[in-house]
C-alpha positions, 0 to 999 in steps of 0.5 A: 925671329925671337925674343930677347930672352931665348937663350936656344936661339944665342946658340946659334946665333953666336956661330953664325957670328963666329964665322962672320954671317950678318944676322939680324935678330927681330921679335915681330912682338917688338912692332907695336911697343913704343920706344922699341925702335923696330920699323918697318917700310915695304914696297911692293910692284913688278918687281917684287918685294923690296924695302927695309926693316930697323932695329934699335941696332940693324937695319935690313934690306929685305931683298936680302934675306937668305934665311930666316930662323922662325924661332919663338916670336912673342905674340903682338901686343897692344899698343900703349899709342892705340886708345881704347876700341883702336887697340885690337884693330893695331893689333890685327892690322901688325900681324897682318901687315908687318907679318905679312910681310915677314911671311912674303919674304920668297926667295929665302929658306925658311926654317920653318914658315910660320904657316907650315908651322901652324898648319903642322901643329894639328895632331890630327893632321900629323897622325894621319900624315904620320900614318900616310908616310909609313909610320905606326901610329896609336888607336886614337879617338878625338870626341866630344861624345861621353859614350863614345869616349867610353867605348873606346876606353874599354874597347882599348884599354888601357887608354891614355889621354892627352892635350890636343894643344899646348898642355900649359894651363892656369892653375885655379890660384893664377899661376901656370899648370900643365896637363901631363898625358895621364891614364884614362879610367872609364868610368871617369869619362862622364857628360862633362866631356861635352864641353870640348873636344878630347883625344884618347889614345890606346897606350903604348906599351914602352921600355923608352921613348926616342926624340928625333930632331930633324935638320934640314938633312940631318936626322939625330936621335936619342933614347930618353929612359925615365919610366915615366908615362910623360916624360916631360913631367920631370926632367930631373929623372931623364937619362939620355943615349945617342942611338942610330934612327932605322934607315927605313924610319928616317925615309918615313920621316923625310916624307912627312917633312916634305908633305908639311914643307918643314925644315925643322922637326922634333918627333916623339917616339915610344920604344916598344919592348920589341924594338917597334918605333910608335910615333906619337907626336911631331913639334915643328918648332921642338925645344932641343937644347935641354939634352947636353948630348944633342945640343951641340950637334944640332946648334951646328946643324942649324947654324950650317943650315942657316949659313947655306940659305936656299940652295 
């Protein structure tokens, strides 16, 4: 489930044709534009669910579905075919039916559900997860309060502010921006912080930081050194080294992948000076494929993965 333009997913894709797996590749954003060719019947009764799905080049029987890979699938759009008030009412009624039935699918492996994808992108919930599985975690503060963020800041300091969501964000010109996480200074922190929520977190002191991409069973991780605070701010400074994960980290990781249903994960870590692992944040559907020294490793795992379906 992706769009045209994800060349992440042409990876895996091309092995699973390589070894002869039929794959139907779907964007459930495709559903309501005219002239897409995607159409959906389905039946539900006593016996479950049944019915097809077409492509201007497949056509799927739903009770066939071993896997499905919920990639990165491009929101619904308004319909040109639905006038005016009619058009949010399309919409609504795509993402719960043709998506509700894409959600149904039961007897299939999902890499990974889009409700245990949504429900894992809560970075409160994963830092409480995160610390219920055994891993160490920052002091962090999520607030709306001035004073409190205040106290907070000079209680912890040096303290660092991040995104709760994705940190892309318009620009004043219209364009695209990100929000990088960035240092706090407090008397920075004023009665504009009312206006919505914000997480501050302790910084953590590190000589690197560690992505950890999980699948299914297979756990890869690699060192990321840059001596930036985010490294995602430019990747053109990124060196990349292959390390082992500690056995006793990786059972920890194992645990929040059950407790969230996942089969699929990218964590971020920072290295501390003295070896620590500090977990920052998990993505249930992390980018991979940027790290040549990852990249082909994982493709297959995934492909392995997808091939097998539900054991």
């Amino acid at each position: 489930m992706t769009g045209l333009e994800d060349v992440t997913a042409d990876l895996v894709i091309q092995r699973l044709y390589d070894r002869g797996v039929p794959v139907v590749r779907l964007d459930p954003g495709d559903f309501l534009i005219a002239g897409s060719g995607v159409r959906m019947s389905a039946q539900l009764n006593a016996t479950g669910l049944s019915g097809l799905i077409s492509t201007p080049s497949r056509e799927l029987a739903l009770e066939r579905v071993r896997a499905v890979w919920w990639r990165r699938p491009t929101p619904y759009q308004a319909s040109p075919r639905a006038p005016g008030r009619d058009v949010a009412f399309a919409v609504a009624e795509a993402r719960f039916g043709f998506g509700g039935v894409l959600a149904a699918l039961r007897d299939c492996l999902w890499v990974n559900h889009p409700w245990h994808n949504q429900a894992a992108e809560y970075k409160p919930g994963q830092l409480v997860t995160a610390a219920e599985c055994g891993l160490t975690v920052p002091s962090t503060l999520i607030t709306n309060d001035p004073h409190q963020a205040r106290t907070f800041a000079e209680d912890f300091a040096p303290v660092v502010y991040k995104p709760l969501r994705h940190p892309l964000q318009k620009d004043m010109n219209g364009g695209n921006g990100m929000i990088w996480v960035r240092a706090v200074d407090p008397v920075e922190l004023d009665d504009t912080l009312s206006v919505t929520a914000h997480m501050f977190q302790a910084k953590v002191e590190k000589v690197a930081d560690i992505r950890v991409t999980v699948v299914g069973e297979k756990v890869f991780a690699i060192r990321i050194d840059s001596g930036l605070l985010d490294w995602r701010a430019d990747y053109d400074t990124l060196t990349y080294t292959l390390v082992p994960c500690p056995p006793a980290l990786e059972s920890s990781i194992r645990r929040y992948m059950r407790s969230y249903g996942l089969m699929f994960a990218a964590f971020d870590f920072a290295l501390t000076p003295n070896g620590d692992w500090v977990f920052l944040e998990c993505n249930p559907n992390g980018q991979w494929a940027w790290i040549p020294e990852q990249e082909p490793v994982v493709a297959d795992a995934l492909a392995d993965l997808l091939e097998r379906g539900r054991p």
